[in-house]
N, C-alpha and C positions, 0 to 999 in steps of 0.2 A: 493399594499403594505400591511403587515400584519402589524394587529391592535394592536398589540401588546405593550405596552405602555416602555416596555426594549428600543424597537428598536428608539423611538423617542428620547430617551435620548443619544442611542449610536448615532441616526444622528447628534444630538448636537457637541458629542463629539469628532466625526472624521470630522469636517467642511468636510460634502460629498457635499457640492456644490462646491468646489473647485474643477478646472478643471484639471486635471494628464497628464503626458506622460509618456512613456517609448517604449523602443524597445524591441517587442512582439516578434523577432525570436533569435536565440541563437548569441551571437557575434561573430564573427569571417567575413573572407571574403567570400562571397556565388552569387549565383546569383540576390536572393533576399534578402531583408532586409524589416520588416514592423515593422511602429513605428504607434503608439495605442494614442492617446486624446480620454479621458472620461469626461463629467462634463459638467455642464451648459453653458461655453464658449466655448466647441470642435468646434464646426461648426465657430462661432465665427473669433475663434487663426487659425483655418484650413485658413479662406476666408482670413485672413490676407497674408499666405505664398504660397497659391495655384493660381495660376492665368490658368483658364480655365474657365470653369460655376460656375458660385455663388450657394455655395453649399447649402446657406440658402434660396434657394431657389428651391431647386431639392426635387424632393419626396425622401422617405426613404428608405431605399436596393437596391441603385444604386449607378453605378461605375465609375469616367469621369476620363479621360486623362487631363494630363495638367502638368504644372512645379514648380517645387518649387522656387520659390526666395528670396534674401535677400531684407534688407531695402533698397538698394541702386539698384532694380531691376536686380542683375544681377542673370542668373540662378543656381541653385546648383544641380536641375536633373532633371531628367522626369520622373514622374511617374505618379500610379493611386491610388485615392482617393476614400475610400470606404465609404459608405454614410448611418446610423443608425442612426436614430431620435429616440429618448424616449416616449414608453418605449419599442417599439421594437428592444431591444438590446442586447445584452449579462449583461452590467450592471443595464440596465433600465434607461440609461442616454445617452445624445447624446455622438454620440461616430463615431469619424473617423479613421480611418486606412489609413497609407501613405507608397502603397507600392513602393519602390525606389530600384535603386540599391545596391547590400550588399557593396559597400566600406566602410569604417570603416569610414572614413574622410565625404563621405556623412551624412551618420544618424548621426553622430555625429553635423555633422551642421545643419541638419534640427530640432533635438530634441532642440539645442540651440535655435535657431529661434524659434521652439513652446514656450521654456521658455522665450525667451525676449517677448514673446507677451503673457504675462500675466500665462501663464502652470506652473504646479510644479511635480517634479519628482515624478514619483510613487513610493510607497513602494514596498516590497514586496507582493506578493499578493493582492494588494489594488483594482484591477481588480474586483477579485473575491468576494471579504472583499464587494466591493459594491452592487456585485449582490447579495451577504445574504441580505446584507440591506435592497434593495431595493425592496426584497421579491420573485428574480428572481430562488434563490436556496435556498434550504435550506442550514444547516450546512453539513448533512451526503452528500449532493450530491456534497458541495463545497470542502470539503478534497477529494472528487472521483475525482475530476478537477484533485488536485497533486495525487495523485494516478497512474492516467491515463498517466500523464506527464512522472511520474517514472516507469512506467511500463515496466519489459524487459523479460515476458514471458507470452505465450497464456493468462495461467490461473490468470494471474495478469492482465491483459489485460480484461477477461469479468470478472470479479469479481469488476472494478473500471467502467466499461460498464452499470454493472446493477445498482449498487449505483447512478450513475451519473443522469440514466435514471428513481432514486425513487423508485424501486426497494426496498430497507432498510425503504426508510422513509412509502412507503404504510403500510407495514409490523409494526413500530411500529405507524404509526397510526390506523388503524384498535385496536389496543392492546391498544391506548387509548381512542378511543371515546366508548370501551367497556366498560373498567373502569369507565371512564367518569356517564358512565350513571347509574350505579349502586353506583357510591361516590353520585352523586345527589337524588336519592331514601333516600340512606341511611340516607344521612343527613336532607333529608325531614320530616323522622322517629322521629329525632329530635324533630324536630319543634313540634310534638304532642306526646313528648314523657309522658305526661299526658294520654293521650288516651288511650297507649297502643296497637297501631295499626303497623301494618309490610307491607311498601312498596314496598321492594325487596323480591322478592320470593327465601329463603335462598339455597333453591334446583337448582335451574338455576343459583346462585354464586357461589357456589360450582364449579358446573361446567365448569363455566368459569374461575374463579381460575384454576383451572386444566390447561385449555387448555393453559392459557396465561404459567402458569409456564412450561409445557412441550415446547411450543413455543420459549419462553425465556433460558432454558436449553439448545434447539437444536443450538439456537446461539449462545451462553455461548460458545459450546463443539465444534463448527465450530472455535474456536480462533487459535487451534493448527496448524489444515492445513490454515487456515488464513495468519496466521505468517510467515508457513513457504513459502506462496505463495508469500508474499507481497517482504520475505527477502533473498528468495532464502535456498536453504541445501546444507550446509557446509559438503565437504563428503572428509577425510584423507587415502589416500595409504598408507598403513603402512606394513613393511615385514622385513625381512634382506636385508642388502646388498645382489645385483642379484639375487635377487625375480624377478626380470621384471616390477619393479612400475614403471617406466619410458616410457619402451615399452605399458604398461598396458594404463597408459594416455593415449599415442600417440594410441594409438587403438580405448579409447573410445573417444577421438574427431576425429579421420579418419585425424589428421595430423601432420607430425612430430614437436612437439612442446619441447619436453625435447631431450639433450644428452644421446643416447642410447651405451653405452660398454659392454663390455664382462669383462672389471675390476670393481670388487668389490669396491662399495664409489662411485663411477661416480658424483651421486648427492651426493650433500654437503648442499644445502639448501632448502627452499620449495620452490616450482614453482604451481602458482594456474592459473587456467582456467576457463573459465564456459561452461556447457553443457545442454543444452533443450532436457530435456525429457518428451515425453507426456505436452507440455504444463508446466512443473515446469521446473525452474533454479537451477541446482548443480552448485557446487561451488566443483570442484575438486582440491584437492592439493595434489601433489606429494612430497613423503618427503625422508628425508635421510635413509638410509638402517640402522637400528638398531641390533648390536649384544653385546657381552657381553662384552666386552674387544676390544680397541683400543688405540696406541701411540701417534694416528693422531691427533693433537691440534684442528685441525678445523675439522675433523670428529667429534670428542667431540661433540661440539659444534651443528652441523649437527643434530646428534642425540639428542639433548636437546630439540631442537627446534622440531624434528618430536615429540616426548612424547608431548610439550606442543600443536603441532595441534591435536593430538589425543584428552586431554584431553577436548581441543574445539569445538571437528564437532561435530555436529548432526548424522553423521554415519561414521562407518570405515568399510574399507574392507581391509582384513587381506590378502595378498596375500603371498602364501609362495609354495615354488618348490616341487610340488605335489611328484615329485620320488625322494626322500631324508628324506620329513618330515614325524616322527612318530604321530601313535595315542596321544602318551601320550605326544608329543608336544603342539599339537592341544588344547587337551584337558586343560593344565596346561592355554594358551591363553585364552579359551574359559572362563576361570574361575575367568581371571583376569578382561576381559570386562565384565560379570555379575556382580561381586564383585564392580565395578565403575558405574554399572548403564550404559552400552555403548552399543549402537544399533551396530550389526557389523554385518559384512559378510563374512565367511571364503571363498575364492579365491584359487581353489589351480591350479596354472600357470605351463607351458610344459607339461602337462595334453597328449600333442603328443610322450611323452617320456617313458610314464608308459607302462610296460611291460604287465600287469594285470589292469582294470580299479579299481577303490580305492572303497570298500564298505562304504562307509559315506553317508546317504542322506542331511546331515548337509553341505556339501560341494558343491559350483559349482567349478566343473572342468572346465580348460579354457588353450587355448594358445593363449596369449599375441602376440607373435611373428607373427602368422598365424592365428589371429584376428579370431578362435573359439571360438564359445558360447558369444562373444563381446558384442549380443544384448540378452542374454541371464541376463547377468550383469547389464544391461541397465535397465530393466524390472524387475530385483529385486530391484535395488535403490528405481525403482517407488514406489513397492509392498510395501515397507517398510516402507516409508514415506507414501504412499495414504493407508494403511492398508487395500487395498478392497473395502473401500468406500469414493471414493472422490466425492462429489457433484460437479455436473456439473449444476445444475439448481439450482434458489433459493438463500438466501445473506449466504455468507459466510464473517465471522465480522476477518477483515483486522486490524480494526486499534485499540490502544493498551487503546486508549480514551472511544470507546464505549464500547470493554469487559469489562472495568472500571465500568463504568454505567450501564450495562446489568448485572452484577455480583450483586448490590445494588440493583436492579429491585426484581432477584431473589430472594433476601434474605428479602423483602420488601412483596413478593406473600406469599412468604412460613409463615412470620408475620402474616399474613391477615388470612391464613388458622388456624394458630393456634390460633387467638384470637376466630374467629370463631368455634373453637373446644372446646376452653374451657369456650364461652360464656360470656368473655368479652363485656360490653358495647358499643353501636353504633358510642358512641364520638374514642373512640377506634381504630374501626376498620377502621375509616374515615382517621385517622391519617396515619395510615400505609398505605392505598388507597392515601392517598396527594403521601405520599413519594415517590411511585412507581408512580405516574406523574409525578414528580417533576425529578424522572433520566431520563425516557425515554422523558424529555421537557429538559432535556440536550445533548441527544445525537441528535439531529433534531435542536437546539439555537433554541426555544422558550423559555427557561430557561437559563441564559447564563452572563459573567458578562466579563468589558472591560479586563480586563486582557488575559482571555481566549483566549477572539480571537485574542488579538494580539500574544499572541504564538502560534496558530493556522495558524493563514497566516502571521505569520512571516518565517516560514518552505517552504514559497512556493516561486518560482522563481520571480523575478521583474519580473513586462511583461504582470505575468498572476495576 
């Protein structure tokens, strides 16, 4: 357990020797179901309701058969009993696992039974809330647990992999026991600052300032593709009526998911999808055909709503019937998404129609109908959003808490360097050295206050 003298008080404060339940797989009917005791009485409330081997008596990461029963001995199932002694556990408390069958009416009776025999419901997250505690995770590794949980694409998937695995936390400890040691110099300086004597050799600060602040930038500037890895890109079809946005969808998820016609307005609302590319989640939506004039009451309407997805995604592709539309169409579009600041893609669709291919290099030609150049389209969403370089190795900062913290870090180096420039006193430069401990000992909870964490794992599933 870390010595930290915060955490004695937070074990105060969450009475963590009180023993929890909860059902650790999703509710519903399935084949399995396992319900989770953590806490000083697991083994305990377990031998009260399991009748097979005494489990306080079995060595620890073993698994025995046997049945669950009530006070009145009759059975409620059969299952099996997973056996972690403290502090080899996920929470660093004894902890049993009861796996049974998924009926609803089972786990619900046997978590009752853990509760009549002394157990109290877990919170959210309390799970996990306990392995911080108990020094088993840090904080950055324990939001990678929900991370992980929420995970629904490759690159969100090793991005909550390597947090999980400390990864983030190596990274900014190395960046503090760096600091560390040059605030302790510093302030040593202090102590004889009679003497007039120089502990820290200013020219290897220097340097290190540097390196930490390029360090610190590089993950500052990882928050964009972070974000959009954690939250998915939001990508808007936007065209006129029979454009082909509908066929365009059905093309780039390979299945008929929209109403495809050949009358103009088909769609009237938006229809969203998700699509994996390279590892990222789009978030496709297909919207209503937009032209200048309509009588149609719920066309109206149709159109309102694709303007307000536009003015929403993250990117649009502009699809429009490549042997019909002028340059200076193009062009007026082209001027209104710059003008708003809008990532887009001009599309131009029946591309199998043009007589003469279209000189525009600003264009992907495409047929929607006969799913040409489809992954052509595909590979520019990517290109757009990963701009060339997406990091595949190394932390990229997911969550919205530490660019918080990492943002104050930096702004705390760049302090340091400038007190150091303009030769500012030692008391000085200590200060702004605290400070930039004091975030990067926020984003790992060594620094950390009760509030925090209960909005922190209050965001996570009961269970875990």
């Amino acid at each position: 357990m870390r010595a930290w003298a915060i955490e004695v008080l937070l074990h105060r404060m969450y009475a963590i020797n009180e023993t929890i339940v909860a059902l650790a797989t999703p509710p519903g009917e399935g084949a399995l179901g396992i319900i989770r005791l953590s806490g000083t009485d697991a083994v305990t409330i377990a031998d009260k309701i399991f009748k097979g081997k005494n489990l306080a008596s079995q060595p620890t990461h073993t698994i025995h058969f046997g049945r669950v029963v009530d006070s009145n001995g009759t059975a409620i199932d059969e299952v099996v009993a997973s056996l972690y002694k403290a502090p080899k556990s996920y929470t660093g408390e004894d902890v049993v696992e009861l796996s049974c069958h998924g009926s609803n009416y089972i786990l619900q009776q046997v978590i009752d039974l853990c509760v009549k025999n002394g157990a109290a419901m877990a919170k959210p997250g309390e799970f996990t809330q306990r392995a911080f505690l108990n020094g088993k995770l840090d904080l950055t590794q324990a939001e990678a647990v929900a991370d992980l949980i929420a995970s629904q694409s490759g690159m969100a998937h090793k991005a909550a992999m390597h947090n999980l695995r400390g990864g983030f936390s190596d990274d900014l400890k190395q960046m503090r026991d760096q600091l560390i040691t040059f605030s302790a110099l510093i302030e040593l300086e202090l102590d004889f600052s009679q003497e007039d004597v120089e502990f820290a050799d200013r020219t290897q600060f220097y340097a290190l300032i540097q390196r930490l602040t390029e360090a610190t930038q590089s993950l500052v500037n990882s928050f964009s593709l972070g974000n959009v890895i954690r939250n998915g890109i939001s990508v808007a079809i936007i065209g006129k009526p029979n454009a082909g946005k509908s066929t365009l969808l059905n093309a780039l998820l390979n299945e008929e998911r929209a109403i495809v016609s050949e009358i103009a307005g088909t769609t009237r609302d938006t229809i969203e999808e998700t699509l994996n590319i390279n590892g990222l989640l789009f978030r496709l939506i297909d919207t209503a055909g937009i032209r200048e004039h309509t009588a149609d009451a719920i066309e109206q309407i149709g159109m309102e709503r694709s303007r307000e997805a536009m003015t929403r995604a993250n990117i649009v592709v502009y699809l429009f019937d490549a042997s019909t539309t002028t340059d200076e169409e193009l062009n007026a579009q082209q001027q209104a998404f710059e003008a708003q600041g809008i990532k887009y893609i001009l599309a131009g669709n029946k591309a199998d129609l043009l007589a003469t291919p279209m000189q525009r290099r600003d264009v992907l030609l495409l047929s929607a109908k006969n799913k040409e150049n489809i992954q052509q389209l595909r590979q520019s969403l990517y290109d757009l959003v990963a701009e060339g370089n997406v990091r595949t190795e190394g932390t990229i900062i997911t969550n919205a808490r530490h660019y918080a913290s990492l943002q104050e870090v930096l702004q705390s180096l760049q302090d340091i360097r400038q007190a150091m420039d303009t030769g500012l006193p030692g008391d000085l430069v200590a200060l702004d050295i605290r400070r930039a401990l004091h975030y990067l000992g926020e984003i790992t909870g060594e620094i950390t206050t009760e509030d925090k964490l209960d909005y922190i794992f209050s965001k996570f599933c009961i269970g875990k």
